[in-house]
C-alpha positions as a Markdown table, in Angstrom:
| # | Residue | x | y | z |
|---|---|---|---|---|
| 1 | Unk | 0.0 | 0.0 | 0.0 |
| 2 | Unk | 2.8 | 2.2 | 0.6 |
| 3 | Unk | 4.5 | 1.4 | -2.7 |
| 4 | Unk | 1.2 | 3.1 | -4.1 |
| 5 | Unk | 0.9 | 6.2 | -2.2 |
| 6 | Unk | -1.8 | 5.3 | 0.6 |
| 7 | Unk | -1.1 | 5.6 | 4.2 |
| 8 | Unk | -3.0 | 2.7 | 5.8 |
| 9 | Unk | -4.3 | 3.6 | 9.9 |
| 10 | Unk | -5.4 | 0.8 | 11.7 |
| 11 | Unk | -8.7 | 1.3 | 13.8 |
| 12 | Unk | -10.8 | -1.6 | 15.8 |
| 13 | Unk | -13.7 | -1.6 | 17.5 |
| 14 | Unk | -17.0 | -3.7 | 17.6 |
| 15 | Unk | -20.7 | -3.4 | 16.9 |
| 16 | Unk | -21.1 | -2.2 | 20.5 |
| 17 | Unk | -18.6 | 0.1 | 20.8 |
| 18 | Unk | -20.6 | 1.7 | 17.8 |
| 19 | Unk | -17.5 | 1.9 | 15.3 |
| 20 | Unk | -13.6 | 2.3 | 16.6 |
| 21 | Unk | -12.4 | 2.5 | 19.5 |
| 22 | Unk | -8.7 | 2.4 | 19.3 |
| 23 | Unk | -6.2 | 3.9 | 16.6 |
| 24 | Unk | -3.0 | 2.8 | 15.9 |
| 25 | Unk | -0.7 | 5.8 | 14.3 |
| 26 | Unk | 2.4 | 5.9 | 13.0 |
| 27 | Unk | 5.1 | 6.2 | 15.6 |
| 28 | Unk | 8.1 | 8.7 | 14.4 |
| 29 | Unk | 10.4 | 6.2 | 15.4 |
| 30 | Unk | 8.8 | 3.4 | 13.3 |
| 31 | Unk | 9.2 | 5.3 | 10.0 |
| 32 | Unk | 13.1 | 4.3 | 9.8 |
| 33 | Unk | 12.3 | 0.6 | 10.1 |
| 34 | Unk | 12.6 | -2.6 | 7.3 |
| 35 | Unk | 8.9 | -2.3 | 5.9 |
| 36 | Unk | 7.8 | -5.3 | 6.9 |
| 37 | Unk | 8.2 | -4.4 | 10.7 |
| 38 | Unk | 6.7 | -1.2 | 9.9 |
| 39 | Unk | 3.9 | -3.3 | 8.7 |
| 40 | Unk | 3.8 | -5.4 | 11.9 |
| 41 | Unk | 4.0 | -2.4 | 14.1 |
| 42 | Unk | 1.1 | -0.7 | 11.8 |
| 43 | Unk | -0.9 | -3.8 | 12.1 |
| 44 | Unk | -1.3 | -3.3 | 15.8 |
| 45 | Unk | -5.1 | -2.2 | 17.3 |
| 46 | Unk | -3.1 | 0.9 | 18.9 |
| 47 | Unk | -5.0 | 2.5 | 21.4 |
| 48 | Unk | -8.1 | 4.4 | 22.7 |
| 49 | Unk | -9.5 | 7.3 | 20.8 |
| 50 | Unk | -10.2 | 10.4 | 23.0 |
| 51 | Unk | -14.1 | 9.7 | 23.6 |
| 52 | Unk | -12.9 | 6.4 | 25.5 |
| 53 | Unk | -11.0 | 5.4 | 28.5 |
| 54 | Unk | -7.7 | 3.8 | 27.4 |
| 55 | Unk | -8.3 | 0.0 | 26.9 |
| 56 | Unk | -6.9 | -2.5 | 29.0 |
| 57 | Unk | -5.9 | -6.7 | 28.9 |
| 58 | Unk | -6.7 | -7.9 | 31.6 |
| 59 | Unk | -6.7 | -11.8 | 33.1 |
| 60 | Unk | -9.8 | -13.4 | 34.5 |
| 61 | Unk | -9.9 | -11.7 | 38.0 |
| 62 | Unk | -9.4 | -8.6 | 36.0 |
| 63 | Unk | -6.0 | -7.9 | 36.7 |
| 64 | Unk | -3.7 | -5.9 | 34.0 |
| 65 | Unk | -1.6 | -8.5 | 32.4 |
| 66 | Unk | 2.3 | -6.9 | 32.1 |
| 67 | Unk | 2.8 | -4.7 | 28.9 |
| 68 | Unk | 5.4 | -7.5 | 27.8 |
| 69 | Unk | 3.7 | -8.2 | 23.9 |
| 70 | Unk | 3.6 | -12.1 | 25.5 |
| 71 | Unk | 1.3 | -12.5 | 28.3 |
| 72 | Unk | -2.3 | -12.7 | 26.6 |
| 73 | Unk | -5.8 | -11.6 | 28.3 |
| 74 | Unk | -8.9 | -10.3 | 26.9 |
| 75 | Unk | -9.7 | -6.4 | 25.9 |
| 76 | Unk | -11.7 | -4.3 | 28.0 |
| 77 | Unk | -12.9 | -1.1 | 27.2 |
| 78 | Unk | -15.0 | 1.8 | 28.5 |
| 79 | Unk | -16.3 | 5.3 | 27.4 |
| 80 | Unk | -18.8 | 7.6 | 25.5 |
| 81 | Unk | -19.0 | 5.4 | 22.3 |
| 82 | Unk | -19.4 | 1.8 | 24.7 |
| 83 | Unk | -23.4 | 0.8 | 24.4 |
| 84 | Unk | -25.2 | 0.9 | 27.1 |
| 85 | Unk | -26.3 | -2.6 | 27.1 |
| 86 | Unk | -28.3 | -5.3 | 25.0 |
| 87 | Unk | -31.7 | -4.4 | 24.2 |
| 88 | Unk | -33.9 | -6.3 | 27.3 |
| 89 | Unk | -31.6 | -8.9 | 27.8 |
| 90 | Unk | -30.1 | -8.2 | 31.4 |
| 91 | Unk | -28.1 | -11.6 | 31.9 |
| 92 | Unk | -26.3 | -10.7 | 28.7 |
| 93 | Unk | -25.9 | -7.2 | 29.4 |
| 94 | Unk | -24.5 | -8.2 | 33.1 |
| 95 | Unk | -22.4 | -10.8 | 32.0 |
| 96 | Unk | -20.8 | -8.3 | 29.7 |
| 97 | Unk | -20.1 | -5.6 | 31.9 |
| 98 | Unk | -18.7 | -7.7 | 34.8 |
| 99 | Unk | -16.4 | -5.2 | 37.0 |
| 100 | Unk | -18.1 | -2.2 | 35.6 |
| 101 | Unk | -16.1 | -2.8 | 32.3 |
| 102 | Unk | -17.2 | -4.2 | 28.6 |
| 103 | Unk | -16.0 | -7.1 | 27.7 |
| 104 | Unk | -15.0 | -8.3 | 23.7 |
| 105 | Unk | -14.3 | -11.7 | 24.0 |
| 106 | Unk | -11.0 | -10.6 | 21.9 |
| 107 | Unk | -8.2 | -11.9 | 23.3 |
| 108 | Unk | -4.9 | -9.9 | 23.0 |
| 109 | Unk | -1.3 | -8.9 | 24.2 |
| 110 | Unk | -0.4 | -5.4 | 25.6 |
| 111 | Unk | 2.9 | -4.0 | 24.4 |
| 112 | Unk | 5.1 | -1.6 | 26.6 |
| 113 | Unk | 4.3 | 1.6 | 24.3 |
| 114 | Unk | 0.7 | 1.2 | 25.4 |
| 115 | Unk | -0.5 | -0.6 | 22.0 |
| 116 | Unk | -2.7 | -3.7 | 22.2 |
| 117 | Unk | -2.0 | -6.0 | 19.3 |
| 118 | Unk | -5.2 | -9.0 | 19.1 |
| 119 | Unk | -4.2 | -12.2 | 19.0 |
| 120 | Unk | -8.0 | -14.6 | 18.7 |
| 121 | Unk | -11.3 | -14.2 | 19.4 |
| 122 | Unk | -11.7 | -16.4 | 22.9 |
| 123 | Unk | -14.1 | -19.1 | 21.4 |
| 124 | Unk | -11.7 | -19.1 | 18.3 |
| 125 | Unk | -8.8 | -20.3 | 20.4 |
| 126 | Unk | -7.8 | -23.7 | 19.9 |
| 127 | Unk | -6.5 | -25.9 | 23.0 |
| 128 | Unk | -4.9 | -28.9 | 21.5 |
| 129 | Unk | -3.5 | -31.3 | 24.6 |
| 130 | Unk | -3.5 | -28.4 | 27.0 |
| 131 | Unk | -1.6 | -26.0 | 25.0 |
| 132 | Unk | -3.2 | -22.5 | 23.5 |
| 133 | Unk | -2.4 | -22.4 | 19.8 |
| 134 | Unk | -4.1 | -18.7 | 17.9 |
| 135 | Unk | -5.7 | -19.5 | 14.7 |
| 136 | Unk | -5.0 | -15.9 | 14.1 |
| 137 | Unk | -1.6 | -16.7 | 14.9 |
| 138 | Unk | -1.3 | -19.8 | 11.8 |
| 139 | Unk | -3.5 | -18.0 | 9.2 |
| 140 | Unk | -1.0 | -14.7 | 9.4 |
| 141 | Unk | 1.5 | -17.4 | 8.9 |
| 142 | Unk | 0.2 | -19.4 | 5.8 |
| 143 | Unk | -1.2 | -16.0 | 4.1 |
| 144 | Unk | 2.5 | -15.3 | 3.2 |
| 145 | Unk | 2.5 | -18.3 | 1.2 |
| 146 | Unk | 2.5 | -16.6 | -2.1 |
| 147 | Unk | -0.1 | -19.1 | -3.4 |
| 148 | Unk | -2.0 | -18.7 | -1.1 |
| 149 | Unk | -5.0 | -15.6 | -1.4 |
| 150 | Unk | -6.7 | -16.4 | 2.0 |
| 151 | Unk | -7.3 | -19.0 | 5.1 |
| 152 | Unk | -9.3 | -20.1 | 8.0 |
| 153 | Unk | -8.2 | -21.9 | 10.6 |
| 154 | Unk | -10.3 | -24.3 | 13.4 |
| 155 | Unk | -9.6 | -26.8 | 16.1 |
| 156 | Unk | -11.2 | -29.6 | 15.1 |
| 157 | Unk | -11.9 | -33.0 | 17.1 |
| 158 | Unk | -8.4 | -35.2 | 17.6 |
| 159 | Unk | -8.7 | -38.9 | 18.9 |
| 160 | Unk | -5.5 | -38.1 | 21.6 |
| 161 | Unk | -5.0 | -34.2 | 21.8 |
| 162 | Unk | -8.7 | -33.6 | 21.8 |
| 163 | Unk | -8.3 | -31.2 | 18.9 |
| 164 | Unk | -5.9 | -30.1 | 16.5 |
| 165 | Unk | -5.8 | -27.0 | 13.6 |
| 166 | Unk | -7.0 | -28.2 | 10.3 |
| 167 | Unk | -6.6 | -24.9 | 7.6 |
| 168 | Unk | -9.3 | -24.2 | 5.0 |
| 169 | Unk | -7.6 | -22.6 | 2.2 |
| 170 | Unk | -8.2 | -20.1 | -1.0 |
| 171 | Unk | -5.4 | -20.1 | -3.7 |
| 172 | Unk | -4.5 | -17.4 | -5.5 |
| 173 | Unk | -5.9 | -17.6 | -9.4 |
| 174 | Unk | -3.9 | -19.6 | -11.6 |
| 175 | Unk | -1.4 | -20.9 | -8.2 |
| 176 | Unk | -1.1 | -24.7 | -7.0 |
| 177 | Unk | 0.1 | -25.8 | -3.8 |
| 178 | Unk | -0.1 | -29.1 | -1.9 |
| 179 | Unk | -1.7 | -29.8 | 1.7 |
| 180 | Unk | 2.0 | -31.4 | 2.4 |
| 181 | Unk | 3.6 | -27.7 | 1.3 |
| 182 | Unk | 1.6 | -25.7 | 3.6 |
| 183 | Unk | 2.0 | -27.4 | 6.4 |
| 184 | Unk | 5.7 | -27.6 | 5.6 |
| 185 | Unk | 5.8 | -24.0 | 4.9 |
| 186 | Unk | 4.2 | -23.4 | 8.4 |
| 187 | Unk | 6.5 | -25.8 | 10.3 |
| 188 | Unk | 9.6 | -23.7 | 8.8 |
| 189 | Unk | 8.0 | -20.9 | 10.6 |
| 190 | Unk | 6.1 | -21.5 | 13.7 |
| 191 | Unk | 6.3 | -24.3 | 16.7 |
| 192 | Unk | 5.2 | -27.2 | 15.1 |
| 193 | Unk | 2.4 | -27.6 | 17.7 |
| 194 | Unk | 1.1 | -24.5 | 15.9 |
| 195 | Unk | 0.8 | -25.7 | 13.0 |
| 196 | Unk | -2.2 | -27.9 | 10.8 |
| 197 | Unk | -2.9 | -31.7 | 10.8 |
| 198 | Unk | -5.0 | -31.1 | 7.1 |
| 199 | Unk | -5.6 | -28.3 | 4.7 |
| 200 | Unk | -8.5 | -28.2 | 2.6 |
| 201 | Unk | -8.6 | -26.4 | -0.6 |
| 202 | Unk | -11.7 | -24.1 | -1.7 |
| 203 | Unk | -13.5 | -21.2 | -1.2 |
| 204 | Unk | -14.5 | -20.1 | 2.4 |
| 205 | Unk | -18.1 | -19.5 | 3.8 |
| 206 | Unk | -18.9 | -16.1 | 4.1 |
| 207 | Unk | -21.2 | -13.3 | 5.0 |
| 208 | Unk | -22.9 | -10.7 | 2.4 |
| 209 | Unk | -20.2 | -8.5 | 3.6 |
| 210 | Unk | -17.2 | -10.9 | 3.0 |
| 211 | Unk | -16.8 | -11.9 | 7.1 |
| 212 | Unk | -15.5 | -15.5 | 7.1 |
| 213 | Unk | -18.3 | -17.5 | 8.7 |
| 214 | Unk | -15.5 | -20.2 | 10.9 |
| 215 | Unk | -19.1 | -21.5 | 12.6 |
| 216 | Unk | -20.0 | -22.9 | 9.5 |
| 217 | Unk | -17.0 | -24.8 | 9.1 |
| 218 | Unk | -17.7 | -25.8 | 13.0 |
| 219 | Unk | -20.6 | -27.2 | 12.4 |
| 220 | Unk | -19.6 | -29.4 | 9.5 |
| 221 | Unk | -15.9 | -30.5 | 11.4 |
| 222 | Unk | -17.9 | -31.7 | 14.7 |
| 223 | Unk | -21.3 | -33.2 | 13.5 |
| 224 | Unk | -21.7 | -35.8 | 15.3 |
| 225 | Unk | -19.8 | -34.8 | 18.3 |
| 226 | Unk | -21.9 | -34.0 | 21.8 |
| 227 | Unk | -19.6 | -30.8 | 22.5 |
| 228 | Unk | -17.3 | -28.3 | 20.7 |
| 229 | Unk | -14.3 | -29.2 | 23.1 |
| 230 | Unk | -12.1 | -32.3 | 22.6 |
| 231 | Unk | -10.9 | -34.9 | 25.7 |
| 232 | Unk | -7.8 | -35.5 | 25.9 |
């Protein structure tokens, strides 16, 4: 994007935080970095916009988690733009504004500038023999296979670990890749806990508004199955 003259700010927020809530922009110190950790750094969820409280990342009793970029806990935000609550449904309103704060369900690490950087969405989090693997975390990873165009990944159900990735992917036009060269492509690159059992090839469920639909691919992975979490 830079390479064409657009200067790309990265904003997130959620349907009830009515639009963004945090900005991420450029740092003056980032601009004499490689590109591509300019890119990482740019790629960050930043911070809170005036009209909100900072954001924090908190751990389930609601305690900050260190600004170390490691430790992982889940947003929480408050401010002007924060709804006020789900229309008539009080359990769900509660439940989301435990400790007086509102809570994403988007899990995330806090760096030492202040910038929170998401790693997965809590029920998107795969636990494969007791260890936390971020689908986020393996998709960024295969998208820089220059076949590939995009990817989805789920836990689904494992006889021993209770659950293991699996990787839905969308090639490029015209590109060609075996399941075997993905995964090995991933292994070169992440702990190979990380990275998928199987990859499937062909276009990805989505909404009208081109949101990957990973339920749908849920649904079809368990069948069968009496819950969505695996023994081990």
């Amino acid at each position: 994007m830079s390479e064409l003259n657009f200067r790309v700010v990265h904003v997130y927020g959620l349907t009830e935080t009515y639009g963004p809530i945090t900005v991420c922009p450029e740092q003056e110190a980032w601009r004499e970095l490689p590109l591509e950790q300019r890119a990482k750094y740019l790629a960050r969820q930043g911070q809170a916009y005036v009209s909100a409280d900072l954001v924090r990342v908190v751990d389930a009793e609601l305690t900050d988690v260190p600004q170390d970029g490691q430790a992982m806990g889940e947003v929480i935000m408050r401010g002007n733009n924060v709804m006020s609550g789900y229309y008539q449904d009080q359990a769900a309103t509660s439940k989301a504004f435990a400790g007086g704060w509102f809570h994403s369900g988007d899990l995330a690490v806090w760096h030492p500038d202040g910038n929170i950087e998401l790693r997965d969405r809590g029920k998107d989090v795969i636990i494969s023999g007791g260890e936390n693997i971020s689908s986020i975390e393996v998709e960024q990873t295969i998208a820089a296979h220059p076949a590939v165009l995009e990817c989805a990944v789920i836990g689904v159900p494992h006889p021993h670990w209770g659950e293991r990735p699996k990787v839905f992917v969308t090639l490029n036009k015209g590109a060609t890749a075996t399941p075997e060269e993905i995964i090995a492509f991933c292994r070169d690159r992440l702990a190979h806990y990380k990275c998928p059992d199987a990859v499937e090839f062909g276009p990805l469920p989505k909404t009208s508004t081109g949101k990957i639909q990973k339920f749908v691919l849920r649904d079809r992975e368990w069948a069968g199955h009496d819950k969505r979490i695996g023994a081990t």
